[in-house]
C-alpha positions in Angstrom: 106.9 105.1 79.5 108.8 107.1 82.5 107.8 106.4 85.5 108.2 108.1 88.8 108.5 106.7 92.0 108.5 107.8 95.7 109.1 106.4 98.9 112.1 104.5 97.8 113.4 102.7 101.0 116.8 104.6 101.6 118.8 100.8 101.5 116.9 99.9 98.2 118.9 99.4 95.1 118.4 100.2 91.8 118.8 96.6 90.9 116.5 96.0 93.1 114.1 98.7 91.8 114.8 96.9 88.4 113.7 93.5 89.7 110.7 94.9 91.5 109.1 96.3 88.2 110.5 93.5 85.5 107.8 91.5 87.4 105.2 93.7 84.7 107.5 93.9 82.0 110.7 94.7 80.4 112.3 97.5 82.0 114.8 99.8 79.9 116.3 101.5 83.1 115.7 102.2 86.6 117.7 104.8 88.4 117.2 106.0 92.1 118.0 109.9 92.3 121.0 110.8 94.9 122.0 113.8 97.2 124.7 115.7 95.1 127.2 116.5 98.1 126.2 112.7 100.1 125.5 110.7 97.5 122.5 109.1 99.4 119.3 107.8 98.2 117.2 111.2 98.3 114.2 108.3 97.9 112.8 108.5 94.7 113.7 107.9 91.3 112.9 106.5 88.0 111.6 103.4 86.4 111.5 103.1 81.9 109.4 100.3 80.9 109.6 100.2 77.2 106.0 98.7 76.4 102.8 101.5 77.8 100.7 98.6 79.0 103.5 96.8 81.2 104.3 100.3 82.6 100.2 101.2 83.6 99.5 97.5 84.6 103.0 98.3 86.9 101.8 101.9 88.3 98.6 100.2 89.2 99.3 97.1 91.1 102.8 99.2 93.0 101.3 102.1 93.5 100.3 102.1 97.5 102.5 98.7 97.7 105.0 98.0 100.6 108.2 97.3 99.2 110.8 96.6 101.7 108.7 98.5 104.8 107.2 101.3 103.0 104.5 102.1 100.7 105.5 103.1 97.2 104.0 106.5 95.1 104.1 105.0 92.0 102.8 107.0 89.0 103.4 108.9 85.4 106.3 110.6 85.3 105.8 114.4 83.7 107.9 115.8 81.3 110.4 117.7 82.8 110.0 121.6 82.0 112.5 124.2 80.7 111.5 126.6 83.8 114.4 127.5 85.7 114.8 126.0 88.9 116.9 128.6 91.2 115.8 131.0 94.2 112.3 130.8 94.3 112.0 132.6 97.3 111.5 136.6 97.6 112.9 139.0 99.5 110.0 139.4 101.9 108.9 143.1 102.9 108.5 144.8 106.1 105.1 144.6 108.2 103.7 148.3 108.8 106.5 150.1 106.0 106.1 153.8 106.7 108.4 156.3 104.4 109.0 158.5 107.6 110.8 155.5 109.1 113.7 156.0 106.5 
C-alpha cells in the first residue's frame, strides 16, 4: 500500500521516515518529495509498506502523531491521474466590459 504523508519536518530524513513506519511493518520504500530548483524537503512524501494491514495499523496510530515537533497527515495515498497538471489559471475578464469601450 502507498502511503502519503504530510507535515514532514523539513530536517527529517527519509531513513528516518523509513525507521519511523518499520515500527508497523516492513517498508518497501520511503521517499520524501523535494523542490526541483533547491532540492529541499517540500515536506511530504511517500511511505510503501508491502503487507495492507501493517500499512492501515501505520496510518492509524501516525496519523495526528508528533514526529520530531510536528504532527503528521498520514493517510492512503490516491492513484495518481493522467490529468495534465499545467496553467490552471485563466485569463480573468474585465469588470463592467462594454463593446463601446473598444
Amino acid at each position: 500500500m502507498n502511503i502519503y504523508v504530510a507535515n514532514i519536518p523539513f530536517k527529517a530524513t527519509e531513513a528516518e521516515l523509513r525507521g519511523l513506519f518499520e515500527q508497523y511493518g516492513e517498508v518497501s520504500s520511503a521517499k520524501i518529495i523535494l523542490d526541483k530548483f533547491t532540492q529541499r524537503s517540500r515536506g511530504f512524501g511517500f511511505v510503501e509498506m508491502a503487507d495492507d494491514s501493517s500499512a492501515q495499523s501505520a496510518i492509524s496510530q501516525l496519523n495526528g502523531a508528533d514526529f520530531m515537533g510536528k504532527n503528521l497527515v498520514v493517510n492512503e495515498a490516491r492513484p495518481r491521474t493522467d490529468a495534465p497538471r499545467g496553467n490552471r489559471g485563466g485569463g480573468g475578464f474585465k469588470k463592467n466590459f462594454n463593446r463601446d469601450d473598444y
